[in-house]
Structure formats: structure tokens, C-alpha cells
VOVEX-603892 format. One record per residue: residue number from 1; x, y, z of N, C-alpha, C in turn; residue in three letters. Coordinates in Angstrom, 1 decimal, padded with zeros to 4 digits. Each point is the difference from the previous one (the first is absolute). Layout:
! VOVEX-603892
NUM:X:Y:Z:X:Y:Z:X:Y:Z:ala
...
END
This chain:
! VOVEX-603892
1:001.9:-010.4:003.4:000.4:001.4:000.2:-000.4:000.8:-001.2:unk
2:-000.6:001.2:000.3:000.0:000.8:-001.3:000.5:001.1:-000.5:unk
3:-000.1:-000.2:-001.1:000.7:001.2:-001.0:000.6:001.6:000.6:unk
4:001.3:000.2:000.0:000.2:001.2:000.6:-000.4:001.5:-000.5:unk
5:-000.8:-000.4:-001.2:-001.0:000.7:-001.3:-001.4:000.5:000.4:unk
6:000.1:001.3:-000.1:-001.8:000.4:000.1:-000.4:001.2:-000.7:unk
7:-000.7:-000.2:-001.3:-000.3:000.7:-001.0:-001.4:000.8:000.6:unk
8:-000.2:001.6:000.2:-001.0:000.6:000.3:-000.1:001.2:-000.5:unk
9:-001.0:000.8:-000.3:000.2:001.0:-000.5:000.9:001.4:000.4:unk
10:000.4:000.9:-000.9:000.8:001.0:000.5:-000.2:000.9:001.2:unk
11:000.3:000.8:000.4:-000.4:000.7:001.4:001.0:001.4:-000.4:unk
12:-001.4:001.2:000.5:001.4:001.2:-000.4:001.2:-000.3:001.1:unk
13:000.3:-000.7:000.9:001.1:000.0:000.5:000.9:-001.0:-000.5:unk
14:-000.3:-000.6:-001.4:000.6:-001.0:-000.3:001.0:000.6:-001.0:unk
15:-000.6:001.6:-000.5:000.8:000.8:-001.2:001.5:000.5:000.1:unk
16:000.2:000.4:000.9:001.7:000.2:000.0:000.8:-001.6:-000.1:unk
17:-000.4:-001.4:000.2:000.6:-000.7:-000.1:-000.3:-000.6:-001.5:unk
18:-000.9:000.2:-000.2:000.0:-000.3:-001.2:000.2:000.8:-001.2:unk
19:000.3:001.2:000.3:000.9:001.1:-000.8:001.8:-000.8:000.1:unk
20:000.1:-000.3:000.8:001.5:-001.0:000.7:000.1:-000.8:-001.0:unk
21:-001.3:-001.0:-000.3:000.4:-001.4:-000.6:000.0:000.3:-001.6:unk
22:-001.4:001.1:-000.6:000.3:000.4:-001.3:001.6:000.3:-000.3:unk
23:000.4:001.0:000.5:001.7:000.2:-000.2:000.4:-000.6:-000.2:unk
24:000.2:-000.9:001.0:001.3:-000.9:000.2:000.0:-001.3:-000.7:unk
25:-001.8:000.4:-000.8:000.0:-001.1:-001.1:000.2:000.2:-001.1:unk
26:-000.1:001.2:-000.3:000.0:000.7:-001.0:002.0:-000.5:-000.2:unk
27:000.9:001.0:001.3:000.9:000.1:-000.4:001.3:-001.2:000.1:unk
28:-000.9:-001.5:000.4:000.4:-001.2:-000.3:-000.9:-000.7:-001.1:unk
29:-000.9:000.1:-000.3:-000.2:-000.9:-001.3:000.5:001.2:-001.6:unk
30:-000.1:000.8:000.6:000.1:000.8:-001.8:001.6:000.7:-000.2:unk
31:000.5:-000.9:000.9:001.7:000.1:000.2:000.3:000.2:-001.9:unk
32:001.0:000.3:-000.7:-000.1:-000.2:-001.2:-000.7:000.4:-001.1:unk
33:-001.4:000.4:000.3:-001.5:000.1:-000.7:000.1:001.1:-000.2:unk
34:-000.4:001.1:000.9:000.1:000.9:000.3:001.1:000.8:000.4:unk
35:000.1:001.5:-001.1:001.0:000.8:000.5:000.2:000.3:001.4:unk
36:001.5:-000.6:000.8:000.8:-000.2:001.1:-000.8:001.1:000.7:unk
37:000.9:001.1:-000.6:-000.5:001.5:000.8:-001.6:000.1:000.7:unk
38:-000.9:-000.5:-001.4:-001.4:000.2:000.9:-000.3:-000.7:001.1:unk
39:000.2:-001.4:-000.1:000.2:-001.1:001.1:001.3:000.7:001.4:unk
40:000.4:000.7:-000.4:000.9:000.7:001.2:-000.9:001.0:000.7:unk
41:-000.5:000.6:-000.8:-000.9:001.4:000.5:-001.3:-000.5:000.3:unk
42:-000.5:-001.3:000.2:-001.1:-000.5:000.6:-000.1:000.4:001.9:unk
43:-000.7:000.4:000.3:-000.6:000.0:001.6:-001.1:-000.1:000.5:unk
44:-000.2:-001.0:001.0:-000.9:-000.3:000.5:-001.0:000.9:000.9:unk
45:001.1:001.2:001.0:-000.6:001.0:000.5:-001.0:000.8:-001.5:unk
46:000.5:000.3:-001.0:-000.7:000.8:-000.7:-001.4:-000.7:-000.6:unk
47:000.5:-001.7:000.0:-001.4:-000.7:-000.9:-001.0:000.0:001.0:unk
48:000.5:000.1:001.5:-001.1:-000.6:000.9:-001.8:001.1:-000.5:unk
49:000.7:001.1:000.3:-001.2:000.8:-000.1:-000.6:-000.1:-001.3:unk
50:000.4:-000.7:-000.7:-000.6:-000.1:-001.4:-001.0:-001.4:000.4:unk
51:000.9:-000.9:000.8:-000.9:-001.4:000.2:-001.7:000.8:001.0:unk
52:000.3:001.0:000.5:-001.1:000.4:001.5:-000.8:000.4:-001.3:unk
53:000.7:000.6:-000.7:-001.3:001.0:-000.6:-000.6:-001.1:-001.2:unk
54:000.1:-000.7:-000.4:-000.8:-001.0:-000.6:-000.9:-000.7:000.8:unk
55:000.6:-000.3:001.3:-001.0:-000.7:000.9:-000.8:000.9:000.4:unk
56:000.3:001.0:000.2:-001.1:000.5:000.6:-000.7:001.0:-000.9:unk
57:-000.2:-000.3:-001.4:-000.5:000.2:-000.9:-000.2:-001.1:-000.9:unk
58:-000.5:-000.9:000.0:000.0:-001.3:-001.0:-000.5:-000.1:-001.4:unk
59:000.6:-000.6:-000.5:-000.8:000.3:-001.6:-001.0:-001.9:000.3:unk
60:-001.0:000.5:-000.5:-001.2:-001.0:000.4:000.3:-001.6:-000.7:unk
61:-000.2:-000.8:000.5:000.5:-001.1:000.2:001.4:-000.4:000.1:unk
62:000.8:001.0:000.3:001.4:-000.9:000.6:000.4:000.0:000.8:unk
63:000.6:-001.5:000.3:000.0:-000.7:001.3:001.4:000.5:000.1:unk
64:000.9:-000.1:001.1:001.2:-000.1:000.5:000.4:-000.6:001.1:unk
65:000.6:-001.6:000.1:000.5:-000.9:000.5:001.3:000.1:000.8:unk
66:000.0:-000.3:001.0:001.4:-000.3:001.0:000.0:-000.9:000.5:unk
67:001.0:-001.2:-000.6:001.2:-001.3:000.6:001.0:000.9:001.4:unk
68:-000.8:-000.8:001.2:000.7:-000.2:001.0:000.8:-001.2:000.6:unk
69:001.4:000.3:000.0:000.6:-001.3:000.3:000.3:000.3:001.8:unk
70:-000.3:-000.9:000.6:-000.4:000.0:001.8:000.4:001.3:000.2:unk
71:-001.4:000.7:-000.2:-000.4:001.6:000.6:000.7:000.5:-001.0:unk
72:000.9:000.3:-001.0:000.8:000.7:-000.9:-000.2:000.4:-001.2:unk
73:-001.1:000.6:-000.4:-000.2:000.5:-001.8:001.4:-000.1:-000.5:unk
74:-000.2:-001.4:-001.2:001.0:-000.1:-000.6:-000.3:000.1:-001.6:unk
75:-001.3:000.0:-000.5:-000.6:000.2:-001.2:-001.3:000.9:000.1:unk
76:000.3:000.3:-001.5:-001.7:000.9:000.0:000.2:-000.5:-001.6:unk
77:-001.8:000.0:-000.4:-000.5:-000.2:-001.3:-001.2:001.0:-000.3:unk
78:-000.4:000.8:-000.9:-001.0:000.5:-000.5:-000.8:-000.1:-000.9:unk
79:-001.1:-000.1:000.0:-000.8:-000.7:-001.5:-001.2:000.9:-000.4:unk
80:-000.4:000.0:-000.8:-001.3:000.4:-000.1:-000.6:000.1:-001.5:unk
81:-000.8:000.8:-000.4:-000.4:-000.1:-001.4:001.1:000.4:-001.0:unk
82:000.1:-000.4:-001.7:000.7:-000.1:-000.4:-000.6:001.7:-000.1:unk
83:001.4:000.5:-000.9:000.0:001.9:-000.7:000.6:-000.8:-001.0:unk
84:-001.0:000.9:-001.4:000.0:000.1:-001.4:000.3:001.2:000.0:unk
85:001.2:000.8:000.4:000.1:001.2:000.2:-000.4:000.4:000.7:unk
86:-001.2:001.6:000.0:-001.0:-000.2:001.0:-001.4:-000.5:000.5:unk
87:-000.2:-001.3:-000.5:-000.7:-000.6:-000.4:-000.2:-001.6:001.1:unk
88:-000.6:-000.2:001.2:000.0:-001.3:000.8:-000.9:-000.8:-001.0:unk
89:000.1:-000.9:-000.4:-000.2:-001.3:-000.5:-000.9:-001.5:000.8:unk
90:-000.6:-000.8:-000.4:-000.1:-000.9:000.6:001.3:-000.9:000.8:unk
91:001.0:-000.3:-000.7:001.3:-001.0:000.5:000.3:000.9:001.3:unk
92:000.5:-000.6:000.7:000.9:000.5:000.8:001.6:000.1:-000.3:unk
93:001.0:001.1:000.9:001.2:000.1:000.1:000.6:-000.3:001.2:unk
94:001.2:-000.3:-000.4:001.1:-000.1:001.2:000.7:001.1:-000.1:unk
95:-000.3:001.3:000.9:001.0:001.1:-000.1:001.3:-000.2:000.0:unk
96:000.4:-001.0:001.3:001.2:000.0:000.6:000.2:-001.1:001.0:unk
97:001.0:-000.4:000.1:-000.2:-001.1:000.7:001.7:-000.3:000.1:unk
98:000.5:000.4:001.7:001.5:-000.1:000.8:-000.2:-000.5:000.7:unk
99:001.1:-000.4:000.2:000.8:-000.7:001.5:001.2:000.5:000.3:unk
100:000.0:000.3:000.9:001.3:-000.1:000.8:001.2:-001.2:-000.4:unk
101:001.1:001.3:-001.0:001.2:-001.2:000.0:000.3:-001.1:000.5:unk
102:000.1:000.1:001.7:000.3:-000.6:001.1:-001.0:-001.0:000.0:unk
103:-001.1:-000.1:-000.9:-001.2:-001.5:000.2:000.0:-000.5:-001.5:unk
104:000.8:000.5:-000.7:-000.4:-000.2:-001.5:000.1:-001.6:000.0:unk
105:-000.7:-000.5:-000.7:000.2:-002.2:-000.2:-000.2:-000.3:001.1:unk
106:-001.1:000.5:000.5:-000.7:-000.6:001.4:-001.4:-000.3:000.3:unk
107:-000.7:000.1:-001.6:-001.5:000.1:000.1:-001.0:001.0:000.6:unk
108:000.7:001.2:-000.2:-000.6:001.4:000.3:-000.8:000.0:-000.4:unk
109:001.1:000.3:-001.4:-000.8:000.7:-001.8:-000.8:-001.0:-000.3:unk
110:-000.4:-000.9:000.3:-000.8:-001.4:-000.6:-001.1:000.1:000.9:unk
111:000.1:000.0:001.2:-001.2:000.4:000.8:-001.0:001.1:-000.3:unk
112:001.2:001.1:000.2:-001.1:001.5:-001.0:-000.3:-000.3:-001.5:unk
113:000.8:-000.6:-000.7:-000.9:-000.1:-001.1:-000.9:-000.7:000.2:unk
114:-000.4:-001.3:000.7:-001.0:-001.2:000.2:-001.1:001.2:000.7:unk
115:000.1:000.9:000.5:-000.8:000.2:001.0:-001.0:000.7:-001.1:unk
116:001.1:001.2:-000.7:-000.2:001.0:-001.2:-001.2:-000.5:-001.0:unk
117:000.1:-001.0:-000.7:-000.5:-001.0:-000.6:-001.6:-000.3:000.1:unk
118:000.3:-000.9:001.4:-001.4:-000.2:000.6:-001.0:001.1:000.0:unk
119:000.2:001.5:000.5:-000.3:000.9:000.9:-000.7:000.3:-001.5:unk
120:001.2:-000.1:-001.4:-001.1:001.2:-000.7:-001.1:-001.6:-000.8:unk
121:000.1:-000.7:-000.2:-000.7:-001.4:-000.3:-001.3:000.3:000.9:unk
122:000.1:-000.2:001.1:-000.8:000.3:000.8:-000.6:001.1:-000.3:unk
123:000.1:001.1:-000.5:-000.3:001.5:-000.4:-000.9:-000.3:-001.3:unk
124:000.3:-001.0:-000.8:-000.5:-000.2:-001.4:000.8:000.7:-001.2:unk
125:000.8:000.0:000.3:001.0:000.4:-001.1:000.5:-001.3:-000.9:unk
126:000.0:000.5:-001.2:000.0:-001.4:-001.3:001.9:-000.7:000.7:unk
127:000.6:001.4:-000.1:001.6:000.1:-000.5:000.7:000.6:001.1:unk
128:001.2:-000.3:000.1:001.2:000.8:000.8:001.0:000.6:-000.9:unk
129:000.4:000.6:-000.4:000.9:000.7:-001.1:001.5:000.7:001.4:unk
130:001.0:000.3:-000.4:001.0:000.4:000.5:001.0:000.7:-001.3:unk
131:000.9:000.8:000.4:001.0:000.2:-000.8:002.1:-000.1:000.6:unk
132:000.0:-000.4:-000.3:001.7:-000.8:000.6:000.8:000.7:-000.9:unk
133:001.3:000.7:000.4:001.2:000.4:-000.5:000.5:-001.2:-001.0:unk
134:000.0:000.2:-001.5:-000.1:-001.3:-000.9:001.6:-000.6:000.6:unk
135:000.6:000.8:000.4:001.8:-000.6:000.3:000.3:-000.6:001.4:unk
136:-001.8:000.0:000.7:000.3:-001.2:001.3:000.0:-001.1:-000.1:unk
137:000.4:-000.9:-000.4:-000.2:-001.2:-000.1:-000.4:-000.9:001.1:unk
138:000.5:000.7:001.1:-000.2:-000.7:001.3:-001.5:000.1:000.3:unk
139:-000.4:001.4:000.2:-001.7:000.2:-000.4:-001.1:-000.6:-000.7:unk
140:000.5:-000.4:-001.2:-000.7:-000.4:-001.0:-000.2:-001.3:-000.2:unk
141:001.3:-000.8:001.0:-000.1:-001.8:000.1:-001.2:000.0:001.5:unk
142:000.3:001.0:000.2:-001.0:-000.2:001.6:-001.5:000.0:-000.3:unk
143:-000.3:001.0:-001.2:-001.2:000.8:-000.2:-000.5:-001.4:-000.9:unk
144:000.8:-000.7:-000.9:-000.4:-000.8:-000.8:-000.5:-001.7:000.5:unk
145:000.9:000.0:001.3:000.3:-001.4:000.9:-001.8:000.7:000.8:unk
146:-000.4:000.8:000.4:-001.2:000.8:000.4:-001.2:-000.5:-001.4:unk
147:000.4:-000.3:-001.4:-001.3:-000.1:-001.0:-000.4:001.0:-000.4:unk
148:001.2:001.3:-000.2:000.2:000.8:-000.5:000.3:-000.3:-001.6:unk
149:-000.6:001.0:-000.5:001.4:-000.4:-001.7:-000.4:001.2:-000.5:unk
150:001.2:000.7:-000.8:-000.2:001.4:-000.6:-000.8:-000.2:-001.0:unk
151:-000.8:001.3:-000.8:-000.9:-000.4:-000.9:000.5:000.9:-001.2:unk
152:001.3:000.4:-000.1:000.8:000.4:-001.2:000.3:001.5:000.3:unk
153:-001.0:000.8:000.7:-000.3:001.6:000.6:001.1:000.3:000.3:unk
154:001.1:001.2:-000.7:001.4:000.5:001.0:-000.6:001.3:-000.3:unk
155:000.8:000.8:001.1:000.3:001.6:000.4:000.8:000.3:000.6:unk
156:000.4:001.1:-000.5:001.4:000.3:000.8:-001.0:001.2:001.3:unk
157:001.2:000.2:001.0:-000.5:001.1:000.4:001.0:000.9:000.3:unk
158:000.2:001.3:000.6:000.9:000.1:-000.1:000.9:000.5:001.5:unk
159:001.5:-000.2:000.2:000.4:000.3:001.4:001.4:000.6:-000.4:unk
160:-000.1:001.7:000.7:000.9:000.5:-000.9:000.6:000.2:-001.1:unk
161:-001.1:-000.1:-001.1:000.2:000.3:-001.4:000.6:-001.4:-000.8:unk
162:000.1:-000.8:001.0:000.1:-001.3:-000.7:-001.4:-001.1:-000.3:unk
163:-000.1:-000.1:-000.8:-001.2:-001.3:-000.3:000.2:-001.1:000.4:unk
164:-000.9:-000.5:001.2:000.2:-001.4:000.2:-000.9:-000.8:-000.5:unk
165:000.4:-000.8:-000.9:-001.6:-001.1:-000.4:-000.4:-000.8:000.9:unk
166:-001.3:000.3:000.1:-000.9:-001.7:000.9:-000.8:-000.4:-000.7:unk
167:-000.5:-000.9:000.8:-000.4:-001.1:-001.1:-001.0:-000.5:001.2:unk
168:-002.0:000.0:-001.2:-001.2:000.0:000.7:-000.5:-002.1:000.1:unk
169:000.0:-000.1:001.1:-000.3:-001.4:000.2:-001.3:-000.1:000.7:unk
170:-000.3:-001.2:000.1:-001.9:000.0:-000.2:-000.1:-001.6:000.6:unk
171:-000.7:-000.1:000.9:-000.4:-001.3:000.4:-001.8:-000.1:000.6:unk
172:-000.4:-001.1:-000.8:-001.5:000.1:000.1:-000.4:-000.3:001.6:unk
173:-001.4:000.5:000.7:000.0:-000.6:001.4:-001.4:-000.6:-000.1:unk
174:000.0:-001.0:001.2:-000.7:-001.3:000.1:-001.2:001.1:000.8:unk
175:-001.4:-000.4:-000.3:-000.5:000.5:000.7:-000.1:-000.9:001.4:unk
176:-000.3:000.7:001.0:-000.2:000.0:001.2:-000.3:-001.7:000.5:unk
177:000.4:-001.2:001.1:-001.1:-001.0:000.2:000.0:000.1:000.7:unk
END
């Protein structure tokens, strides 16, 4: 029997639900992290049209992934060339990469990262680089159990006039067999 899992690319009708799962990941993993209030003032009605207008404006090479669990988008991942500011690079990035609370420790996030991975390897990219909220630890055992490892890089950014540090992790990719 197989996997109730099927990783394909995004679809503009895929954008209001995946404005859904950013939130609600946002406003379950960065519980603590991030100031309460902005995590309260998060909405998915307002992000969706931000998700349309990227899609349907793309910045050139990036991909955007949807984990469907039987017929159900329950993850999305985004990858593409790294930014040196404004500046694309050879390595690739992992913009972003959720799941739905409701699937978290279920091999979502492991699938979209596995998929993420391949796709830019496949691309010819040396690197994968990411940047993780330095105070997830849950994140960062995932990203690291993945063949991730930070390479010393922190930055804060900021959310509500508060500075959050993250912290830039880097894992080399296999070319293509």
C-alpha cells in the first residue's frame, strides 16, 4: 500500500491554503520566539494575496513545493538561488519550508526537504544554505539530522522592533546520479 504523501508543485489554487499552513506555523513553532502580539496579528486571508502575487510573478529559479497528505496540502517548501542581499549566487536556498501543525513528526518536512535538496543538486548548485530562528532547537535538530550544520553566520531580523537572531546553516549537495 502506498504512502498517503504526494509532493508536487505549487498551483495558484494551492495559495490560500498555504497562506493557512505558513501561519499556523509561524504561530505554533515560534510560540515564545517571537513577540506574542505579532504571532496574534498573523492572517492568512491577508498573506494569501501576497502568496498569488509571487506566483504569479516569480523571481527566476524558484521552485515552490506542496506535501499532500490523501488529496490535503499539508506542507509547502520553497527553494531557490541563494540572496547575498541583492545578489543570487550559485548555492541554493531554502526560503521556507511548513507544515501543518496537525502533520508535524510525520515525515512532511523530511519529504519536502528530501525533495528540495535533490531538485536544486539536480539544478547544479554547489550548496543549500537556510537560516533558522537560533532559539528553535526543534528546527535545528531536524535541519542538522537533514546534514545540515550552521557555519557560525547569525542575524537578527527584526519583528516588531524586537531583534530575533538566526542562525545561517549550509549543507553541501551530491550531484545528481
Amino acid at each position: 500500500m502506498g504512502s498517503p504523501l504526494h509532493l508536487r508543485e505549487m498551483t495558484l489554487a494551492d495559495c490560500d491554503r498555504v497562506a493557512e499552513i505558513r501561519v499556523r506555523g509561524w504561530q505554533s513553532a515560534y510560540a515564545g520566539m517571537i513577540p506574542q502580539s505579532y504571532l496574534d496579528g498573523l492572517d492568512a486571508t491577508e498573506e494569501a494575496p501576497r502568496h498569488r502575487a509571487r506566483f504569479e510573478q516569480p523571481t527566476k529559479g524558484m521552485v515552490n513545493l506542496v506535501a499532500e497528505w490523501d488529496g490535503e496540502v499539508v506542507g509547502w517548501a520553497c527553494h531557490g538561488p541563494y540572496r547575498d542581499g541583492e545578489v543570487r549566487t550559485e548555492d541554493a536556498e531554502l526560503y521556507a519550508i511548513y507544515v501543518h501543525p496537525d502533520r508535524i513528526a510525520r515525515g512532511v518536512g523530511g519529504a519536502l526537504l528530501r525533495e528540495s535538496t535533490l531538485r536544486c543538486a539536480a539544478a547544479g548548485h554547489p550548496r543549500m544554505l537556510l537560516w533558522v530562528l537560533k532559539e528553535n532547537k526543534r528546527a535545528r535538530r531536524f535541519y542538522e539530522h537533514a546534514g545540515f550544520t550552521p557555519d557560525g553566520t547569525e542575524e537578527p531580523f527584526d519583528v516588531d522592533g524586537v531583534a530575533i537572531p538566526e542562525v545561517r546553516y549550509v549543507r553541501a549537495l551530491d550531484a545528481p546520479r
